[in-house]
Structures are given as structure tokens and as C-alpha cells.
N, CA and C of each residue as an Amber inpcrd file, in Angstrom:
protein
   591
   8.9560000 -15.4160000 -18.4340000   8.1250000 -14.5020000 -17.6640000
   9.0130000 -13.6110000 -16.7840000   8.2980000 -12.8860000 -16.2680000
   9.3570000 -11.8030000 -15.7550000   9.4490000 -11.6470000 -14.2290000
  10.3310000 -11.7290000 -13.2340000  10.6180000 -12.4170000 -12.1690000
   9.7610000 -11.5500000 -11.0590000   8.9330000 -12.6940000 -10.4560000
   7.7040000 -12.0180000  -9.6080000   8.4860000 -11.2120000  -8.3890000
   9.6490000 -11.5480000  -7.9620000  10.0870000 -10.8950000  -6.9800000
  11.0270000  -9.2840000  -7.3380000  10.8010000  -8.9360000  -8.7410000
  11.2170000  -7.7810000  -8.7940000  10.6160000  -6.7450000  -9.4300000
   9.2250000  -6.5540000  -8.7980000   7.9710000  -5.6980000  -9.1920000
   8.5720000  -4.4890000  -9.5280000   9.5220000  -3.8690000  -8.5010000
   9.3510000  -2.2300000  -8.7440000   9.4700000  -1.4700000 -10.1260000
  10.4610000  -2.4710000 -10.9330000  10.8300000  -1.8250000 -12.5320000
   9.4250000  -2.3800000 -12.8730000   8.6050000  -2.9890000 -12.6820000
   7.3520000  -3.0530000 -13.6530000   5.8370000  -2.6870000 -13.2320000
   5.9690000  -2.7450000 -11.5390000   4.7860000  -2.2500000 -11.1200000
   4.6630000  -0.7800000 -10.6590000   3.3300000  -0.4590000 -10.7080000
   3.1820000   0.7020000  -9.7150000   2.4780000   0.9690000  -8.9390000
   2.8800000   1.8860000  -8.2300000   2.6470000   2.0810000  -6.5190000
   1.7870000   3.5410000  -6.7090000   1.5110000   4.1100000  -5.1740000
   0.7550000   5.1100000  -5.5250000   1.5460000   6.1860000  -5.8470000
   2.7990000   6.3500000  -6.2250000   3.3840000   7.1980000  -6.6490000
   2.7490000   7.5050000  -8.2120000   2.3100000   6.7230000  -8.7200000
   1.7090000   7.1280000  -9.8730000  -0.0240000   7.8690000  -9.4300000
  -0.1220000   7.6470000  -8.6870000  -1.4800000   8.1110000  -8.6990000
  -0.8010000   9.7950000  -7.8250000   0.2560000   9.6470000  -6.8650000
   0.4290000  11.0510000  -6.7670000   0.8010000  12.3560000  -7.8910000
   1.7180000  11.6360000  -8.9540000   2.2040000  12.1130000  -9.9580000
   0.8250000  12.9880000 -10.9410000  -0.3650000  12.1600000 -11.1990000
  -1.3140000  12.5850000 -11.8420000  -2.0790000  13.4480000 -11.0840000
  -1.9650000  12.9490000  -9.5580000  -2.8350000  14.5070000  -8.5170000
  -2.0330000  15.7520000  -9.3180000  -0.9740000  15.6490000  -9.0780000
   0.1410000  17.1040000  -9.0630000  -0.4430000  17.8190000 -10.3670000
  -0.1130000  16.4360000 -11.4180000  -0.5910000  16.8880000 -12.7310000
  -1.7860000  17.4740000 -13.4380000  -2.6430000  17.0280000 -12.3480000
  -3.8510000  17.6690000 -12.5350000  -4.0940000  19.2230000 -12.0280000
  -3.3060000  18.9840000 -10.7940000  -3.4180000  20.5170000 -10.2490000
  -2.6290000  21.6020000 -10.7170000  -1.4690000  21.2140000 -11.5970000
  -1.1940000  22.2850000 -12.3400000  -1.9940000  22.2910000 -13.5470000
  -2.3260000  21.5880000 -14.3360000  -3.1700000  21.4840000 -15.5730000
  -4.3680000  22.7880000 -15.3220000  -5.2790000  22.6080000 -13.8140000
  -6.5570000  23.1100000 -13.5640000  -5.6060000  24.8510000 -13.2580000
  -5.2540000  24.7940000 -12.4420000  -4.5220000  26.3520000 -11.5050000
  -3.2600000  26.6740000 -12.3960000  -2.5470000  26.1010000 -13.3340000
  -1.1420000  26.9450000 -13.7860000  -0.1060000  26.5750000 -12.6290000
  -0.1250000  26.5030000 -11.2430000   0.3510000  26.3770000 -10.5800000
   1.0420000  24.9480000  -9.5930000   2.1830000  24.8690000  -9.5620000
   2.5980000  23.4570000  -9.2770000   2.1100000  23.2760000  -7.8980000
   2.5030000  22.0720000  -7.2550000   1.9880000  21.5820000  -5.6370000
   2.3680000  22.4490000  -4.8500000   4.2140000  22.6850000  -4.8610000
   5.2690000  23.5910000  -3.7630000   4.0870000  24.9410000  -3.9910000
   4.1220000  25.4320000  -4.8280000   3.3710000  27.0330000  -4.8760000
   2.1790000  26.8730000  -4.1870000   1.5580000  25.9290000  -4.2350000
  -0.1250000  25.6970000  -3.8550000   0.9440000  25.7680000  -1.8670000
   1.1450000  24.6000000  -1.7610000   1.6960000  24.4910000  -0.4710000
   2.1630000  25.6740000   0.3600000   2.8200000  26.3840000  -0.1520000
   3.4780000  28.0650000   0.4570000   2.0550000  28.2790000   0.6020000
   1.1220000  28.9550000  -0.3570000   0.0030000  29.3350000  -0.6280000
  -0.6280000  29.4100000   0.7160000  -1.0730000  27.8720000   1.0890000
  -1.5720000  27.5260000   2.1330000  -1.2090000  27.8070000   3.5670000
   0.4960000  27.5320000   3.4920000   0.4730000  27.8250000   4.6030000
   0.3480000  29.6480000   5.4910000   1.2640000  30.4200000   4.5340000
   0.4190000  31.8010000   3.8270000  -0.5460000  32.2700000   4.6450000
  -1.4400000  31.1390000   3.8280000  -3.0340000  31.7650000   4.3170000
  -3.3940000  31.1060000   5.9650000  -2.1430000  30.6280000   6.7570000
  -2.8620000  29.9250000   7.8120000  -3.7440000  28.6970000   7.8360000
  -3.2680000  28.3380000   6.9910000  -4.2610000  26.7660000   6.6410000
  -3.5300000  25.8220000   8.3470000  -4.7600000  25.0680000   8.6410000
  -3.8110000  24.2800000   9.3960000  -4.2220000  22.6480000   9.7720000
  -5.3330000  22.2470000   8.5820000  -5.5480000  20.7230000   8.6350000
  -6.3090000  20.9640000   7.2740000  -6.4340000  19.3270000   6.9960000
  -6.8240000  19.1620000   5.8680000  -7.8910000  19.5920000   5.2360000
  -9.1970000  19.6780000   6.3080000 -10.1840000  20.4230000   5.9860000
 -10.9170000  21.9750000   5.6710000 -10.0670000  22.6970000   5.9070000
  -9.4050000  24.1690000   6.1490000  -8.9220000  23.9840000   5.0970000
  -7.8770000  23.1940000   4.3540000  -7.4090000  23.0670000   2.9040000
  -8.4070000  22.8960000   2.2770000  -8.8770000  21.8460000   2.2730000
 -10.1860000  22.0530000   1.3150000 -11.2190000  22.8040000   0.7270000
 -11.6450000  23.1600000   1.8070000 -12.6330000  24.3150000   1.9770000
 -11.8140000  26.0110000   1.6220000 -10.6570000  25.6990000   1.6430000
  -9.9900000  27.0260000   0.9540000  -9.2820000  26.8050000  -0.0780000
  -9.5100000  25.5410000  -0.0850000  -9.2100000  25.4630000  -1.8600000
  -9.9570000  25.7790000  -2.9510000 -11.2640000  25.0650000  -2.2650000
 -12.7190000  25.3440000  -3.2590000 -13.5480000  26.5590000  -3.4660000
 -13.1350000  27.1110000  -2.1300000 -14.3050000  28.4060000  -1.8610000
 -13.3630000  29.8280000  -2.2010000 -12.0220000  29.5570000  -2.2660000
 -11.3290000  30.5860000  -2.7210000 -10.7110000  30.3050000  -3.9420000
 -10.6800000  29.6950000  -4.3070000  -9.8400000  29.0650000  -5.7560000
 -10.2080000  28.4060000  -6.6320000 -11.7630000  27.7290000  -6.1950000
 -12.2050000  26.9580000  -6.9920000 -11.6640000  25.5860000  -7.2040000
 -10.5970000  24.8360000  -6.2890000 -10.0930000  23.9630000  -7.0570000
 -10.7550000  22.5950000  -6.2320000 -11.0760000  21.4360000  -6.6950000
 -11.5090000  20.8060000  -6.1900000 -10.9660000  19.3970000  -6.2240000
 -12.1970000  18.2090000  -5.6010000 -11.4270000  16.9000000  -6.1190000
  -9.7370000  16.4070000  -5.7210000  -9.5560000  15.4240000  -6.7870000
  -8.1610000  14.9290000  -6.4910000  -7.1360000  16.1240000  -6.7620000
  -7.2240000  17.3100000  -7.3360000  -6.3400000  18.3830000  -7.2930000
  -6.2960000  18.8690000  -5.7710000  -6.9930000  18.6200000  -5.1450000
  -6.6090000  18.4920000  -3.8820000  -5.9680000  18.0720000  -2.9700000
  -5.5770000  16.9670000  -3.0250000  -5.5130000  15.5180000  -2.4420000
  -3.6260000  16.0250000  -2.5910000  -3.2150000  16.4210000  -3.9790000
  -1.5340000  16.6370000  -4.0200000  -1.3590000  17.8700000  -3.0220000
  -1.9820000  19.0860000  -2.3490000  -1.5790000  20.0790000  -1.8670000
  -1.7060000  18.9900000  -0.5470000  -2.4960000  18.9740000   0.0050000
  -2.2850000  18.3890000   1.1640000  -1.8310000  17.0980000   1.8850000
  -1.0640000  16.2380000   0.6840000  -0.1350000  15.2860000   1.5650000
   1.2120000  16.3470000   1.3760000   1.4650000  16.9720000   0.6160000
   2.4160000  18.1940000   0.2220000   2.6300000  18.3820000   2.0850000
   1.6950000  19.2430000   2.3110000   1.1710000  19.7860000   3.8190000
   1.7220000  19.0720000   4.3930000   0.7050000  18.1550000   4.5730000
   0.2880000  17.2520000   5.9680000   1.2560000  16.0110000   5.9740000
   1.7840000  15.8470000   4.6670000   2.8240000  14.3390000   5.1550000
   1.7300000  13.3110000   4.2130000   2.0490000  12.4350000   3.8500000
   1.9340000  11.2260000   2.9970000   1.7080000  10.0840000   3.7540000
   0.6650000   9.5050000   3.7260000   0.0100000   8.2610000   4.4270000
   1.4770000   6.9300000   4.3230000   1.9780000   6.3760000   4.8320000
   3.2810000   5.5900000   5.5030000   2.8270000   4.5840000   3.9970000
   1.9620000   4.1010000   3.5490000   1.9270000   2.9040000   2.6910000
   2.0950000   3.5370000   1.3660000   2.0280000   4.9380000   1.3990000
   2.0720000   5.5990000  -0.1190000   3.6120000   5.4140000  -0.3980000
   4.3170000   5.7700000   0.3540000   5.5800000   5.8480000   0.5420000
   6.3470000   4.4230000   0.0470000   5.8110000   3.3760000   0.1580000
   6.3570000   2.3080000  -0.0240000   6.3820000   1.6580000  -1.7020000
   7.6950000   0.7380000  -1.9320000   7.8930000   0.3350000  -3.1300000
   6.7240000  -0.6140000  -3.5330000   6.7770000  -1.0140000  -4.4670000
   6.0620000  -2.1130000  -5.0820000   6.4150000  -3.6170000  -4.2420000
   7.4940000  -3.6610000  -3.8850000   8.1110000  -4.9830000  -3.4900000
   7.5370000  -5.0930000  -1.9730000   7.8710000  -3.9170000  -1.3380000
   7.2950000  -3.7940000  -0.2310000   5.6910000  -3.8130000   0.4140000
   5.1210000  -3.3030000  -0.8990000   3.1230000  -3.4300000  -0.5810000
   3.2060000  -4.7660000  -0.7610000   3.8160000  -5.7680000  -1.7230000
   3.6740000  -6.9340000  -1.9970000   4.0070000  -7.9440000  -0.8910000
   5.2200000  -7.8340000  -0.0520000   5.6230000  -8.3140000   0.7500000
   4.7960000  -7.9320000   2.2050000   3.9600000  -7.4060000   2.2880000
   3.0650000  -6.3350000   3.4240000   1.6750000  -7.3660000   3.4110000
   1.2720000  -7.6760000   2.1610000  -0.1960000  -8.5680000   1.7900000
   0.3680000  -9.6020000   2.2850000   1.2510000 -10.2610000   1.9120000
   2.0010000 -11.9550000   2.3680000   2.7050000 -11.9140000   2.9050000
   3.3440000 -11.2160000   4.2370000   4.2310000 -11.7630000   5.0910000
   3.9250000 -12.6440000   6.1310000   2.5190000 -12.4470000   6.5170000
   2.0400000 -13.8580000   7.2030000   1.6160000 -15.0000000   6.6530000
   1.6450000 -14.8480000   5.4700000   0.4280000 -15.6670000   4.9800000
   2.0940000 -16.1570000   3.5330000   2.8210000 -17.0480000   3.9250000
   3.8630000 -16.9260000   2.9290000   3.5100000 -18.2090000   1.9850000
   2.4990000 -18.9250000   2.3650000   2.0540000 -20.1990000   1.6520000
   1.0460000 -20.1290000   0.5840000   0.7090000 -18.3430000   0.2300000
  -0.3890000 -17.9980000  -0.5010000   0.8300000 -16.7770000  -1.6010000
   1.6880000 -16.4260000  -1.1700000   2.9290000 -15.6910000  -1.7470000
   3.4110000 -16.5070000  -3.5880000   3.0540000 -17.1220000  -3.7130000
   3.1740000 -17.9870000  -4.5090000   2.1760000 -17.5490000  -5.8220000
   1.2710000 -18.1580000  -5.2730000  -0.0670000 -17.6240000  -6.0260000
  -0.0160000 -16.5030000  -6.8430000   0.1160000 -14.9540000  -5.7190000
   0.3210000 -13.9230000  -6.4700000   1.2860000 -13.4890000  -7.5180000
   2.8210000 -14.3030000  -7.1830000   3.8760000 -14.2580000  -8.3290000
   3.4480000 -14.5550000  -8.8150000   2.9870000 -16.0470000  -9.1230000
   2.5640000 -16.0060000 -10.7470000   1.3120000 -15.5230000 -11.7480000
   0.5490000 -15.1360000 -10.4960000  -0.1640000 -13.9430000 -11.7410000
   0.4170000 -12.9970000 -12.0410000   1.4410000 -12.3900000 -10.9670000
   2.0250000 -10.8810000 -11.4670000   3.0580000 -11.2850000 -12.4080000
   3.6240000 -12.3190000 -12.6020000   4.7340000 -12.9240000 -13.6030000
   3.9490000 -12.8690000 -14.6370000   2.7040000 -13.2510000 -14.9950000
   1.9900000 -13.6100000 -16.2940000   1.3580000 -11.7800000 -16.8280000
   1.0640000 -10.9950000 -15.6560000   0.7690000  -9.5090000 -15.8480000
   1.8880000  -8.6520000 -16.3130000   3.1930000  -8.7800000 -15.9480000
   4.4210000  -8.3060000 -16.2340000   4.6780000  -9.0450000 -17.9910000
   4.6670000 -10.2220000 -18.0740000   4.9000000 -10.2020000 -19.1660000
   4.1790000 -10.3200000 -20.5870000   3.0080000  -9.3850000 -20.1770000
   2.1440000  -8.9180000 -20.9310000   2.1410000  -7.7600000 -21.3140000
   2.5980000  -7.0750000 -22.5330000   2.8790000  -5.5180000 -23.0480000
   1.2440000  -4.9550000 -22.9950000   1.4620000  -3.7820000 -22.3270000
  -0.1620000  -3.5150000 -22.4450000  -1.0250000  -3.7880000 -20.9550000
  -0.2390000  -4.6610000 -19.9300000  -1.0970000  -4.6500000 -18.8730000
   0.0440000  -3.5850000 -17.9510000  -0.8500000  -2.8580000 -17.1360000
   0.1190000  -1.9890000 -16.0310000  -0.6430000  -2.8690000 -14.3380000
   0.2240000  -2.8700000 -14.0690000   0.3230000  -3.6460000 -12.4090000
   0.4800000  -2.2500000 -11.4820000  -0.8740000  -2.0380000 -10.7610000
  -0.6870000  -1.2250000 -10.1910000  -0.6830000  -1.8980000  -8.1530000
   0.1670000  -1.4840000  -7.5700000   0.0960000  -2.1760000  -6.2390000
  -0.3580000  -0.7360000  -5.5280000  -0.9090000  -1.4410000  -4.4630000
  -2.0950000  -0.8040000  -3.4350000  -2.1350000  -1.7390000  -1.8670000
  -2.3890000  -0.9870000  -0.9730000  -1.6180000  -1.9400000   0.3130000
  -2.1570000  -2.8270000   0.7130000  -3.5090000  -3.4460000  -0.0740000
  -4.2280000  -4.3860000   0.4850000  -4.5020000  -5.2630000  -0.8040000
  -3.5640000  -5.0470000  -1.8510000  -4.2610000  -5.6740000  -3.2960000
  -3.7370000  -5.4040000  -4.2600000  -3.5620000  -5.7860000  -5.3000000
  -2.8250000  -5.4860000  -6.7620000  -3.9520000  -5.2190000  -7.6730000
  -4.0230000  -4.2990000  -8.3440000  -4.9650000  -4.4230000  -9.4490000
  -3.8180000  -4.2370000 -10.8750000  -5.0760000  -4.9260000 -11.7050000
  -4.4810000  -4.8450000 -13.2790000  -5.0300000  -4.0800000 -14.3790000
  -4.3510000  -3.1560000 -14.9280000  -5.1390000  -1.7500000 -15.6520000
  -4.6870000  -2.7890000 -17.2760000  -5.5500000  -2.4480000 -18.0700000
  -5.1660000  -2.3350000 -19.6710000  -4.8240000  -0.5870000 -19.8230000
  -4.5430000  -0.2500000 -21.0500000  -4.5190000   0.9020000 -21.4220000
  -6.2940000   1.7740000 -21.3710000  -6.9470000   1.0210000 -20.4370000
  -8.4660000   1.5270000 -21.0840000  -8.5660000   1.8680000 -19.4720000
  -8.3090000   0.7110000 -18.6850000  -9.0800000   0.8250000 -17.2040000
  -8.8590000  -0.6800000 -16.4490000  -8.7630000  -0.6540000 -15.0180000
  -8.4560000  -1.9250000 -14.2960000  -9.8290000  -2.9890000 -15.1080000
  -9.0240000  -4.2770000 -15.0570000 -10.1530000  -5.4830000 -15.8520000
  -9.7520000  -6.5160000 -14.2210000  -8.6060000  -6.3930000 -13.6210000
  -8.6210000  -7.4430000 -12.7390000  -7.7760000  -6.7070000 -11.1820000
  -8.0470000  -7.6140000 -10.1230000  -8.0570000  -7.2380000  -9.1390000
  -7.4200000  -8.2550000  -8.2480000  -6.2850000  -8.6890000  -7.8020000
  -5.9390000  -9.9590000  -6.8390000  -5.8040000  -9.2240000  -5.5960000
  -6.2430000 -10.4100000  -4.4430000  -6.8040000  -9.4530000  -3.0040000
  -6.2000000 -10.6710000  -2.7300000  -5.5590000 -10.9420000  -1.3160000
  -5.2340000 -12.4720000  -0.2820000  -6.7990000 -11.9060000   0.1830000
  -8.1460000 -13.1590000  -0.0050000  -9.1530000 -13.2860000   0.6090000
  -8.7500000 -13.6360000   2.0770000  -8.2400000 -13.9520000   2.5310000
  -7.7110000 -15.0170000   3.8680000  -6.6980000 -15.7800000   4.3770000
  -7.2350000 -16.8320000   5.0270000  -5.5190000 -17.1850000   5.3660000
  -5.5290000 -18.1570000   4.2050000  -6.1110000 -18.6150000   3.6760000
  -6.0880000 -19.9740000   2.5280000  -6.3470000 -19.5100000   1.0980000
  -6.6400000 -18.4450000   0.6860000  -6.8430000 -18.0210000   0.1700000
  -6.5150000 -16.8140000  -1.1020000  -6.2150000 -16.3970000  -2.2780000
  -6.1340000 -15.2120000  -3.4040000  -7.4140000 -15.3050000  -3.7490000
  -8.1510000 -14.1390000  -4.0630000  -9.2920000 -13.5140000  -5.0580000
  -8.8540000 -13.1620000  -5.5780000  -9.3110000 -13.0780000  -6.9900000
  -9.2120000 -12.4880000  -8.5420000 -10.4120000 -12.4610000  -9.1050000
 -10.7740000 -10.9660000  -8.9670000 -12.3710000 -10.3320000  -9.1470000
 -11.5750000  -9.4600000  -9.9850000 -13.0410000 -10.0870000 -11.2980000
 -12.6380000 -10.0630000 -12.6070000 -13.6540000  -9.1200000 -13.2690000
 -13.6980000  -8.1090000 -14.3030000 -14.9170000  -7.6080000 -14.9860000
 -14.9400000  -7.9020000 -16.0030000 -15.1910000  -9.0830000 -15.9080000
 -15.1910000 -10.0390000 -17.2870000 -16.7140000 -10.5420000 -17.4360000
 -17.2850000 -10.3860000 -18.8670000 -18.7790000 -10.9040000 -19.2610000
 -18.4360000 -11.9790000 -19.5240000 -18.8410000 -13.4710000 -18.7870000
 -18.4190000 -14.6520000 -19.0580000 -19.6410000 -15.6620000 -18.0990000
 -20.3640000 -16.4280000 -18.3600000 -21.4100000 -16.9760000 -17.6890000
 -20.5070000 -17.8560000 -16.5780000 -21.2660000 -17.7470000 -15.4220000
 -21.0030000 -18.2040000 -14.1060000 -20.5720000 -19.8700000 -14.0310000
 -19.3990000 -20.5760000 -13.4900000 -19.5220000 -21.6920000 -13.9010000
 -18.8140000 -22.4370000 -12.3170000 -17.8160000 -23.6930000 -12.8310000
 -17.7210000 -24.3250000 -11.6950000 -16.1800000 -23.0960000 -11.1670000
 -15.7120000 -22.8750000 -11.5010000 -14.7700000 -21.8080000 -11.2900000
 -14.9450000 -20.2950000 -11.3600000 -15.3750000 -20.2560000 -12.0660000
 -16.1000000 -18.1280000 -11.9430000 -17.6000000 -18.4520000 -11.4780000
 -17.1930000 -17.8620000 -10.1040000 -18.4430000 -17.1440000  -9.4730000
 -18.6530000 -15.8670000  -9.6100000 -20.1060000 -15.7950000  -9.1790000
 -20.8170000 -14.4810000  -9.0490000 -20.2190000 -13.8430000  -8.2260000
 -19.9910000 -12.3260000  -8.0740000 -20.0970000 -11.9490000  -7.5460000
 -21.5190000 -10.7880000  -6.8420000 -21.7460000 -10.8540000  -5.8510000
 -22.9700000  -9.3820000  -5.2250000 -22.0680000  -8.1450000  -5.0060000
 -22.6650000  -7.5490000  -6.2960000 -21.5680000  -5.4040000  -6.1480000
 -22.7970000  -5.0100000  -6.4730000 -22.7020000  -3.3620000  -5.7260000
 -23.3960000  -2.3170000  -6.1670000 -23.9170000  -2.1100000  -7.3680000
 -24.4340000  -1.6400000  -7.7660000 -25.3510000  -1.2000000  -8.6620000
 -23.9250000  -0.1600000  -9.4350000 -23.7760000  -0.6200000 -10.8380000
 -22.6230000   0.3860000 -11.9890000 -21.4520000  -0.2090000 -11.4490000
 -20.9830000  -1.3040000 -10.3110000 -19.6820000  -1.8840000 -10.0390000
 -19.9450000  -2.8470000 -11.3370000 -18.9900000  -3.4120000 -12.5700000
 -18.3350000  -4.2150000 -13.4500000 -17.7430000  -5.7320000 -12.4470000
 -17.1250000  -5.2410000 -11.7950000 -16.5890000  -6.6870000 -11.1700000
 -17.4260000  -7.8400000 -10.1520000 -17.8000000  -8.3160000 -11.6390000
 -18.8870000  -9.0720000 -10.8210000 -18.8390000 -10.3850000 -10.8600000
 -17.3140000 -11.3160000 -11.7120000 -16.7130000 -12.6330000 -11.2070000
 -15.9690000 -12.4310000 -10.6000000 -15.3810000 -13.7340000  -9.8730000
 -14.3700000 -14.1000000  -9.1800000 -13.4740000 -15.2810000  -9.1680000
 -12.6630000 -15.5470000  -9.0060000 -12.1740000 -17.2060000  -8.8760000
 -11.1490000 -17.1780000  -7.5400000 -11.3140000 -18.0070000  -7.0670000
 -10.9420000 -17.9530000  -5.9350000  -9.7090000 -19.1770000  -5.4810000
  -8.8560000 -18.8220000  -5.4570000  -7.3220000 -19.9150000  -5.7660000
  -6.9300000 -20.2600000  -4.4280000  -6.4280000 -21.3390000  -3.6930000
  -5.8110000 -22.1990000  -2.8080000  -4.5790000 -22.4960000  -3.4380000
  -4.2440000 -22.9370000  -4.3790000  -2.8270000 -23.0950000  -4.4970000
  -1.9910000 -22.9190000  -5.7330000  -0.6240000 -22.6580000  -6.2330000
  -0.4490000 -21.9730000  -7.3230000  -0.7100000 -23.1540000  -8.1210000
  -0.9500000 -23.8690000  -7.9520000  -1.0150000 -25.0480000  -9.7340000
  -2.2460000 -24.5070000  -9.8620000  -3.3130000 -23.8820000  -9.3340000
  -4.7280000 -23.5430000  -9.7320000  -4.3560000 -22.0580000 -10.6710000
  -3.3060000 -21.3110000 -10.7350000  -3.4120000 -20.4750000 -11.7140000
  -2.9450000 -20.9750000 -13.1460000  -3.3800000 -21.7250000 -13.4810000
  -3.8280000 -23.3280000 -14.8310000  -3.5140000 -22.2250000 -15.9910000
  -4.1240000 -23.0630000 -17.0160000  -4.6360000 -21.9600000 -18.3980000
  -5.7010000 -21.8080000 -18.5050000  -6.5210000 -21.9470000 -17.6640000
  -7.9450000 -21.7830000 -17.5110000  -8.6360000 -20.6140000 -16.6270000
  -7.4090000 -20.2070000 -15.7850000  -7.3240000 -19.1840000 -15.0490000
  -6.7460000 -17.9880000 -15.8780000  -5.6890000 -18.5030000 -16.4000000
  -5.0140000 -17.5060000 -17.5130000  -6.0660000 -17.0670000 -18.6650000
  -6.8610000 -17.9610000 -19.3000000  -7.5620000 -17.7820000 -19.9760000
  -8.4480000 -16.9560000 -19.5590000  -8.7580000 -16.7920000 -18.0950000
 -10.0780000 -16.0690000 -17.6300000  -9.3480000 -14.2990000 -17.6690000
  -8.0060000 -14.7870000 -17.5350000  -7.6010000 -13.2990000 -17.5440000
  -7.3480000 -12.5130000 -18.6640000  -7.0060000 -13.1400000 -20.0400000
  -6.3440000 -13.1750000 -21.3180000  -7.8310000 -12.4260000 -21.6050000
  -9.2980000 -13.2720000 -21.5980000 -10.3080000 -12.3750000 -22.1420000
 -10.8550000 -11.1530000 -21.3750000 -10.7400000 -10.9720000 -20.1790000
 -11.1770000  -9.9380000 -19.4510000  -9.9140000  -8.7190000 -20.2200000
  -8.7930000  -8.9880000 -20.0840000  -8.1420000  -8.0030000 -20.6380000
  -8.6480000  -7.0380000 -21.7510000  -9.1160000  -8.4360000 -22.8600000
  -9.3850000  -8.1320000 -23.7560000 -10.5390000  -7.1260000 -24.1490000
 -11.9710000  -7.9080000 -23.3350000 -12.9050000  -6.9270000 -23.5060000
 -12.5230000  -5.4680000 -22.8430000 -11.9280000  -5.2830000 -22.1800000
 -11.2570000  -3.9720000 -21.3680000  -9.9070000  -3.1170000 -22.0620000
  -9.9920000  -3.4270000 -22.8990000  -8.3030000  -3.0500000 -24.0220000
  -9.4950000  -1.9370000 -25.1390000
């Protein structure tokens, strides 16, 4: 398996989700972020909402093509900025007796061709090539969640979950210690993948 403490070559951070803003906003306008950015400032833009609203009402551009001109602007939220190792180490630095847990799901996600590990500052989610199927959160101090969108009847280990109305993630299993990520846990993840691939 592939060593939980060296996410960054295999996970990703929101640098991928900035990469596809950019990409989108040249795709929609012809025009890259830096050009949008001059643009703005140009026009006297001088907070985010003023960007917006002169993005849309003069340019038409909307949505997450937005979102790349103005951390461009305004500066980049402090957790975007950070590695994979670092969001990881950010969820469990108090909590180092639950640190465990998450390696070895992200060890079993890493060495799976086909799953992408995306880290986020409060949570890891797990994409197939289709769309996230799983989600590990530290519930607490005793605690990992792994809210799953897996069709699988409710049992002594997958609970229900209560989501919105069109939310998918509607099990959970809820782990105390790493011998509980079993093959039974693995298994819960092996088919959620699947229906989601």
C-alpha cells in the first residue's frame, strides 16, 4: 500500500479545483485569469462583489469562472494554499489517536488505480473517475466518519444517514479504532466505488 504519510504525490488539494476555475474561465471568455485580473482592476473593481456583479452584468461570465478572477484579486483563502500533508495533519493534530484511522483508508485509496483523494480542510473525500462515492470527516474526539453513497441496506455497521432531499450520501460507518477499518469496511468501500465508477 502506499505510505499514508506521503499524500502530496497522490492526493489533491484545492489546487486542483483552482486549476479547473482558471480552466473554465478561459474555455467560457478566450481569456486567461492574469488578463481577467488587469481587467478588473482597470475597471476599479475593489471587492469581491463589485467583481461579480461586473463580471456578469458586463461580460456575462458567471459561476465558478468567477471564483479564479477573484482569489487572483483578493488573495487565496490560507487553507487553499496548503499541501495535502498539511490539510491532513490540520484534521489530526489534536486528535493524534484517530490519525491512524485515516492512513489507512487513504493507504487503501492511494493504492487503488482509479480512486483520486481529494483533501479539503475539514475532510478527505474520494472521487472515482465518475464523481466522489466516499467522504472521511474526524466526527470528534473519538471518532472518523465515512459517509458513503453506497445502495446497501442499513445494518449493524452502516447506518442511515438524514440528508436533504437529491444528497446520495446517505450511509455511514463510524470507526473508533484502526483495526475497525477490517475487510468489511474495505468491502463497504470496494462496492460504493464501484456503483460510482
Amino acid at each position: 500500500m502506499a505510505n499514508p504519510h506521503d499524500l502530496t504525490a497522490t492526493a489533491g488539494t484545492w489546487k486542483s479545483m483552482v486549476d479547473s476555475n482558471q480552466a473554465l474561465l478561459l474555455r467560457k471568455s478566450g481569456h486567461d485569469v492574469h488578463w481577467w485580473a488587469e481587467q478588473g482592476r482597470s475597471a476599479g473593481v475593489k471587492n469581491d462583489a463589485e467583481l461579480r456583479d461586473w463580471m456578469r452584468g458586463e461580460h456575462g461570465i458567471t459561476g465558478y469562472a468567477q471564483y479564479a478572477v477573484s482569489w487572483e484579486m483578493f488573495g487565496y483563502p490560507d487553507f487553499m494554499l496548503r499541501d495535502a500533508d498539511e490539510l491532513l495533519d490540520g484534521q489530526y493534530r489534536d486528535h493524534p489517536n484517530l490519525r491512524p484511522i485515516a492512513n489507512t483508508l487513504l493507504a487503501w485509496a492511494a493504492a487503488h488505480p482509479g480512486v483520486e483523494i481529494q483533501m479539503r480542510k475539514g475532510y478527505v473525500s474520494l472521487h472515482s473517475s465518475r464523481r466522489k462515492f466516499a467522504q472521511v470527516t474526524r466526527a470528534n474526539n473519538t471518532a472518523v466518519d465515512v459517509t458513503l453513497r453506497l445502495e446497501a441496506p442499513v445494518g449493524e455497521r452502516l447506518k442511515a444517514v438524514r440528508v436533504r432531499e437529491g444528497d446520495f450520501f446517505d450511509r455511514k460507518v463510524r470507526l473508533t479504532s484502526e483495526d475497525q477499518v477490517d475487510q468489511e469496511m474495505l468491502d463497504f468501500l470496494e462496492t460504493a466505488l464501484e456503483q460510482n465508477s
